[in-house]
N, C-alpha and C positions, 0 to 999 in steps of 0.2 A: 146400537143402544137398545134395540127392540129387546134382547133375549137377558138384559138384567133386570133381577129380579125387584118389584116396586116391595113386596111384601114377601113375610116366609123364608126370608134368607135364615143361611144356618146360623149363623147369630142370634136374628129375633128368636127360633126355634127351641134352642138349648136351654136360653134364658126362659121362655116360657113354660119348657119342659120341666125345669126346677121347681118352677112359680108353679105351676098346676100339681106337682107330688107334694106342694106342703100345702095345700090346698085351697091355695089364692084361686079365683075364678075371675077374668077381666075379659074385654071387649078388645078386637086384635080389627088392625088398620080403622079406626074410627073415629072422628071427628068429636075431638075433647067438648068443644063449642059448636053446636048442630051450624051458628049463622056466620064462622070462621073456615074459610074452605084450607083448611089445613088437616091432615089427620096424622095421628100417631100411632105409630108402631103397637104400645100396649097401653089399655087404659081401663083405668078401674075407676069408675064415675060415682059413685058412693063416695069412696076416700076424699076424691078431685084429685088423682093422681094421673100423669099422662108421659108416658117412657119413648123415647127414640134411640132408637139404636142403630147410630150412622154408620154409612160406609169410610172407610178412609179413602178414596178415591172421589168420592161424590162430593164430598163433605170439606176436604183439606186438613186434614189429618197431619197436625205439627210434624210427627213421627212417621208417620209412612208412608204419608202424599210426595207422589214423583212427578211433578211436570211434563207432561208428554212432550215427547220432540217432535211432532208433526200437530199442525192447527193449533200453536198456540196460543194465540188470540181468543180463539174459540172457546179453550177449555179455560182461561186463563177468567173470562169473563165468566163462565158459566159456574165455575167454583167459587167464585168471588160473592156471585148474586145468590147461589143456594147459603152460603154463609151467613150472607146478610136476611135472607131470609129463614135460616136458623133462629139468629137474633129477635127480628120482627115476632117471629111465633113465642118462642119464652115470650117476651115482654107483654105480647097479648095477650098468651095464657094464666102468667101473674097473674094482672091486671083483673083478668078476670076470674082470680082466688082458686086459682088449679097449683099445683106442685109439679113443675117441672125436673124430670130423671135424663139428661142428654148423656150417651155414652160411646164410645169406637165400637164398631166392630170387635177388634182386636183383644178387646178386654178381655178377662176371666169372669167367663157367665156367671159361676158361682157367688163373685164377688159383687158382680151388677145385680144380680137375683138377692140377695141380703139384703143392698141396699134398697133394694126398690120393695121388699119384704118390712123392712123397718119403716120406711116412711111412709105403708097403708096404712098398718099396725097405730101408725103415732098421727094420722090424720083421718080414722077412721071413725064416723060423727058418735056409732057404741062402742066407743072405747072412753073407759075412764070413767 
């Protein structure tokens, strides 16, 4: 498990790569809430926007997640409780009036990069 990547995967990458040529500037693996030890992938803390961009293997991924045939106990719990601790983070990122962007791996960056383009754009405090 040592040699996967916690941050800078080519997903976070691509997606950022977009996000920085239209000239979005954000804060990358950072703690949305400085006293929440949680941090996310991309974060733009003017908007209160905070992006994860999961693994399908880490995360259980409807679509791509395969149950490993050896330890499955192990992984069985450990996919379970990163999940639930997906959940925990939304609800206390709400809570604490941030916008949550959760997305696969697997996605079309372009597609996650618009989305997460529209909704600085529409919670950014000079806009409007």
């Amino acid at each position: 498990m040592q040699a996967n990547r916690g941050r800078d995967t080519e997903p976070e990458l691509l997606v950022r790569r977009l996000l920085h040529a239209e000239g979005f500037r954000y804060r990358v693996n950072h703690r949305p809430v400085s006293e929440l030890r949680r941090t996310a992938d991309i974060v733009f803390t003017r908007a209160k926007v905070a992006v994860f961009i999961d693994g399908c293997f880490w995360h259980g991924c409807p679509e791509h997640y395969q149950r490993p045939t050896t330890n499955r106990d192990y992984w069985d719990t450990k996919v379970a409780r990163n999940r639930e601790r997906d959940g925990e983070t939304n609800r206390m990122l709400i809570e604490a009036g941030w916008s949550v962007i959760r997305r696969w791996e697997h996605e079309d960056p372009r597609a996650v990069a618009d989305e997460i383009e529209q909704e600085v754009m529409r919670r950014r405090p000079d806009a409007g």
